[in-house]
C-alpha positions as CSV (number, residue, x, y, z in Angstrom):
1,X,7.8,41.7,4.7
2,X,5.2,38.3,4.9
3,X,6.5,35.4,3.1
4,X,2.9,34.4,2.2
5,X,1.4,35.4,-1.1
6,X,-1.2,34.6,-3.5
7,X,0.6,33.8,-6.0
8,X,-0.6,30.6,-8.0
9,X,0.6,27.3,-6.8
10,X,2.0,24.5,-8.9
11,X,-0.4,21.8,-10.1
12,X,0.2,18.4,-8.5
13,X,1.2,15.5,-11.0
14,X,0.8,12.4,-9.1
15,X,-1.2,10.3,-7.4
16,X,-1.2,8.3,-4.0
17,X,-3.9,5.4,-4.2
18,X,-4.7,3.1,-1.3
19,X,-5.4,-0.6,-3.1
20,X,-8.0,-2.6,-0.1
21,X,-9.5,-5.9,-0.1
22,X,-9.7,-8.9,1.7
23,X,-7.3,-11.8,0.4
24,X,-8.4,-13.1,-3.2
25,X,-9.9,-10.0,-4.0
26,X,-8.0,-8.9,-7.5
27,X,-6.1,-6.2,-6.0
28,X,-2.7,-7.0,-7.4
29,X,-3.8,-8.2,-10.4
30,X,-6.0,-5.4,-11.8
31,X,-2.8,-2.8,-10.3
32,X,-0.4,-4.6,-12.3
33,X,-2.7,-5.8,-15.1
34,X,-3.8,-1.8,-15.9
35,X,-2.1,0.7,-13.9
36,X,0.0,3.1,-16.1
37,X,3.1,1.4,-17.1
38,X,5.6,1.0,-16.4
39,X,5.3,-0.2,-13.4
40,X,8.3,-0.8,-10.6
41,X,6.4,-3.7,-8.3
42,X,7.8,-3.6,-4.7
43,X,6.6,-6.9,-3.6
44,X,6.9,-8.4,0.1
45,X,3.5,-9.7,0.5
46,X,3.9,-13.8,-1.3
47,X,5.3,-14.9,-4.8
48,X,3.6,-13.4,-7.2
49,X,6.2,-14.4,-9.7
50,X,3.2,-16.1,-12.2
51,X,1.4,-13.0,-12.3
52,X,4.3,-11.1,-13.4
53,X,5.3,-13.1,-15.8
54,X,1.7,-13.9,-17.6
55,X,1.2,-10.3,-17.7
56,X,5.0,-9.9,-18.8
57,X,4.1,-12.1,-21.6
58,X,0.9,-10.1,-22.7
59,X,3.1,-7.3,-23.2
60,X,3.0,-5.3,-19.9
61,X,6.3,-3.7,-18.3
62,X,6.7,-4.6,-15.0
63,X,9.7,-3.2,-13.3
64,X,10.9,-6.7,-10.4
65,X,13.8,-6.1,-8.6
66,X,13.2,-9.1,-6.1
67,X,10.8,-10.6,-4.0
68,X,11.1,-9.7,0.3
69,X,9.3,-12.2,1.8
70,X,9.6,-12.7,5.1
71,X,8.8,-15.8,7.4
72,X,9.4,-14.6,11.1
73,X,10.1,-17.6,14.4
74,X,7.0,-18.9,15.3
75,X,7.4,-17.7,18.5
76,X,7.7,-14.1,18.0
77,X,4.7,-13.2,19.4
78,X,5.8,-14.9,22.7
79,X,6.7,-11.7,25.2
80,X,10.2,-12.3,25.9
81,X,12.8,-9.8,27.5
82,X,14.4,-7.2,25.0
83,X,18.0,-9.2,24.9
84,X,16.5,-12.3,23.8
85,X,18.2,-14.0,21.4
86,X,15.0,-14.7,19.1
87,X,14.1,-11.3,19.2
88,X,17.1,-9.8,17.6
89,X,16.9,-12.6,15.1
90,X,13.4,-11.7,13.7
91,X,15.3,-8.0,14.0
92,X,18.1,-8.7,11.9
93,X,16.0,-11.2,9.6
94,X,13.4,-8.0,9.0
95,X,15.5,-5.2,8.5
96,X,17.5,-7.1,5.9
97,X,14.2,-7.2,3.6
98,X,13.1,-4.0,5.0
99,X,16.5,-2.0,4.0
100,X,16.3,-2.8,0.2
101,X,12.0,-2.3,0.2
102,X,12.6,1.3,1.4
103,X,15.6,1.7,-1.7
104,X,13.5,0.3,-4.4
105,X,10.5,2.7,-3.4
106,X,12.7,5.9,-3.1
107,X,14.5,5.0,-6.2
108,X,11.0,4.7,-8.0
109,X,9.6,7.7,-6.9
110,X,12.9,9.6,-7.9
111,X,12.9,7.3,-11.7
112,X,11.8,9.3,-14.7
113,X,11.4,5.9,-16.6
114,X,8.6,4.7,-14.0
115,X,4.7,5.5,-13.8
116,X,3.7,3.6,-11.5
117,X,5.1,2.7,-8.0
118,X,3.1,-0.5,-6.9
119,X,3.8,-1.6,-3.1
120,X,2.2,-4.9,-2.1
121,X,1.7,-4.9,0.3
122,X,1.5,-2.2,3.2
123,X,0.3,-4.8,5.4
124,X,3.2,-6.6,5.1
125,X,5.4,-4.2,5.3
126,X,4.4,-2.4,7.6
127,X,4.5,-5.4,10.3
128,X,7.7,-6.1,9.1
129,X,9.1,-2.5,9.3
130,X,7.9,-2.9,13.1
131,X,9.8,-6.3,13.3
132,X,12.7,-4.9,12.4
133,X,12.5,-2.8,15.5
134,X,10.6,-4.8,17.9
135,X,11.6,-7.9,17.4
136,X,7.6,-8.8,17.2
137,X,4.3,-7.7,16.8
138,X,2.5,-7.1,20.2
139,X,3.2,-6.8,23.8
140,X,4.6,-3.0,22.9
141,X,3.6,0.1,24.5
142,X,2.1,2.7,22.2
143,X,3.9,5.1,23.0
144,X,7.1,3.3,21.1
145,X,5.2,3.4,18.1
146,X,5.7,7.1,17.1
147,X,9.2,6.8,15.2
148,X,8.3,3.6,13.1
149,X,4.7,5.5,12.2
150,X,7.1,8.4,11.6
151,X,9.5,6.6,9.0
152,X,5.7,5.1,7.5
153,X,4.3,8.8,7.2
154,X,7.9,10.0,5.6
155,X,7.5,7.4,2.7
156,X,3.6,8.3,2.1
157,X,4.8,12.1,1.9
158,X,7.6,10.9,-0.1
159,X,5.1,9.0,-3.1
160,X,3.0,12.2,-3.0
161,X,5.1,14.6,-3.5
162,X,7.0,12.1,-6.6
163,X,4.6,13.3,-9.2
164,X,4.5,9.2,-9.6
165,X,0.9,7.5,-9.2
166,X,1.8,5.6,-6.5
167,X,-1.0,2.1,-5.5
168,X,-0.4,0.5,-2.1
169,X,-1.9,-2.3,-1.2
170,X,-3.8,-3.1,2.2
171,X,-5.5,-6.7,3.4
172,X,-8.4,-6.0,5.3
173,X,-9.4,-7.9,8.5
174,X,-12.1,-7.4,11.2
175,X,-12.3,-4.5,13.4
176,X,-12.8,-5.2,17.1
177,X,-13.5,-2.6,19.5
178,X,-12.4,-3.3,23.5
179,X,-15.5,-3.1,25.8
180,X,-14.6,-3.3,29.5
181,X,-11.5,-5.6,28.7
182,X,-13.4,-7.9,26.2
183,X,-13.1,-7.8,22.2
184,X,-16.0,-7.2,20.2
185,X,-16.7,-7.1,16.5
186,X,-18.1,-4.1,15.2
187,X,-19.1,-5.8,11.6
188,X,-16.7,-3.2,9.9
189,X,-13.9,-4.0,8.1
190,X,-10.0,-2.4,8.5
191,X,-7.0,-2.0,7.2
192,X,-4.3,-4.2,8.5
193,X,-1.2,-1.9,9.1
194,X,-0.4,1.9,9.4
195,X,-4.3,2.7,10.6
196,X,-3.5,6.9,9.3
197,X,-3.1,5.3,6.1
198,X,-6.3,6.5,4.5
199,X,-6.4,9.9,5.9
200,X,-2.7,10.2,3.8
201,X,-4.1,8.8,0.5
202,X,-5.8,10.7,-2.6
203,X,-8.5,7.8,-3.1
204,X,-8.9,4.4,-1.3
205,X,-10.0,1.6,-3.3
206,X,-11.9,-1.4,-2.3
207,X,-11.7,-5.0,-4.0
208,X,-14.6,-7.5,-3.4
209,X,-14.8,-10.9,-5.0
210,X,-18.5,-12.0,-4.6
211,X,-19.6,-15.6,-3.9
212,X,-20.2,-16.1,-7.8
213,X,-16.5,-15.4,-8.6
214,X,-17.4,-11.8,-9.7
215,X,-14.4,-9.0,-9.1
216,X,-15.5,-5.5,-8.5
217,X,-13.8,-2.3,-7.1
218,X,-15.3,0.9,-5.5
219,X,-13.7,4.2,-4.7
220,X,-14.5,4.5,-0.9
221,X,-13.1,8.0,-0.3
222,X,-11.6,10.5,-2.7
223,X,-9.2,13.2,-1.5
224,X,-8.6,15.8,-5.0
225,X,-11.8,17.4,-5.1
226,X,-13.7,14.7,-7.4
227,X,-17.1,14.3,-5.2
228,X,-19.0,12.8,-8.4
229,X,-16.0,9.6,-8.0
230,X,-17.3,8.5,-4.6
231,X,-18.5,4.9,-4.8
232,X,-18.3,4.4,-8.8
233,X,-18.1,0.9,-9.4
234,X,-16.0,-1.1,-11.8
235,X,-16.7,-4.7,-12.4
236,X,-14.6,-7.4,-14.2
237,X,-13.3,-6.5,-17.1
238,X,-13.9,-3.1,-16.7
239,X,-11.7,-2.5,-13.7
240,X,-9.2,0.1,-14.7
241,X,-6.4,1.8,-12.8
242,X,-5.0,3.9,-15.7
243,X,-9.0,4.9,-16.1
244,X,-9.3,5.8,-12.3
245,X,-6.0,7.7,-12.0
246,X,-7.0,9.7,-15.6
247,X,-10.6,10.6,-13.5
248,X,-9.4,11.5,-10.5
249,X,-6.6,13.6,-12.0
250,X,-8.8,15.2,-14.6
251,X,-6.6,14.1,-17.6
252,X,-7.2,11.5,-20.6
253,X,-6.4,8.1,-20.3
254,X,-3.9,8.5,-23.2
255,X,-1.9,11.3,-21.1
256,X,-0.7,7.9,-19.0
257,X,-0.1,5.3,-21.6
């Protein structure tokens, strides 16, 4: 007898956003400032203690359970042999921040008291989850790239399926293109970190900060059958995560406060 059926499937309850911009942009602000609360902030990007606590003080609830910020050797980029000394340093150093960053996101997906999972930054994180097995950032073959992109995937499949809206946020940086052995830029911007990240995601959103001091964000790229959410704008005071997650789920904005 098949195992397949047509039976009807289960309605998904959460939510996994990627938060993009280039530095300055307003992207952890606006998360932590409006996302449905409360919020468990995983933060190993910089201190971002002032935020918390002006938006503590205006009555948010923002979840902290420390700060991993990491500050690799200056020479870590230097290709050295694997038993160098430095390299196991940065390796010890990384894993150290990046053991407790992988608790506090599995216990928040798991938390019944949480809402929101904010992680700022994927960038980060993501260079330091490869630290923590490298020792550094380049000189490595490709091909020893597929377990740390495995143990990344894992934790995106592990937000979705945590009925949790779950934000992570991603710097953006130039994208070059190799011609012949030369670096080009291509005028597009990317995601610094796990590149399959927004092919995993339900909605990418994009921070700006114009030249006049203006925030806005824009969803890029939807993933939950909303076509009519692709490039609507928010601007200032009008940028809303709890707004965004209620659209793109189909539910009121009261359903998540």
């Amino acid at each position: 007898m098949p195992n397949y059926t047509e039976d009807a499937l289960s309605k998904p309850t959460g939510l996994l956003l990627s938060a993009e911009g280039l530095e300055k942009s307003g992207k952890t602000w606006s998360v932590l400032a409006t996302a449905p609360q409360p919020v468990l902030y995983v933060n190993c990007d910089r201190d971002n203690r002032r935020i918390v606590n002006k938006l503590r003080a205006s009555g948010r609830r923002i979840l902290l359970s420390g700060q991993y910020l990491f500050t690799p050797d200056v020479d870590q980029n230097i290709l050295r042999e694997k038993n160098d000394a430095l390299l196991g340093k940065n390796a010890a150093q990384a894993l150290s921040l990046w053991k407790p960053i992988k608790r506090d996101l599995v216990d928040g997906f798991s938390d019944p008291a949480i809402k929101t999972v904010f992680f700022d930054s994927g960038s980060a994180a993501y260079a330091m989850m490869r630290i923590a097995r490298f020792g550094k950032l380049i000189e490595i073959p490709q091909v020893l790239y597929s377990k740390t992109n495995y143990e990344w995937r894992a934790i995106l499949m592990q937000a979705q399926a945590s009925g949790k809206v779950v934000i992570i946020a991603h710097r953006l940086a130039k994208e070059f293109v190799k011609n012949n052995d030369k670096s080009s830029e291509t005028g597009k911007l990317t995601i610094e970190g796990y590149k399959g990240t927004n092919f995993e995601v339900d909605a990418i959103v994009r921070h700006e900060r114009s030249q006049a001091g203006v925030y806005s964000a824009k969803v890029l790229a939807e993933g939950v059958a909303r076509p009519d959410m692709l490039n609507v704008e928010y601007e200032g005071d009008t940028i809303n995560y709890t707004e965004i997650v209620a659209k793109l789920t189909r539910t009121k904005v009261g359903a998540w406060q």
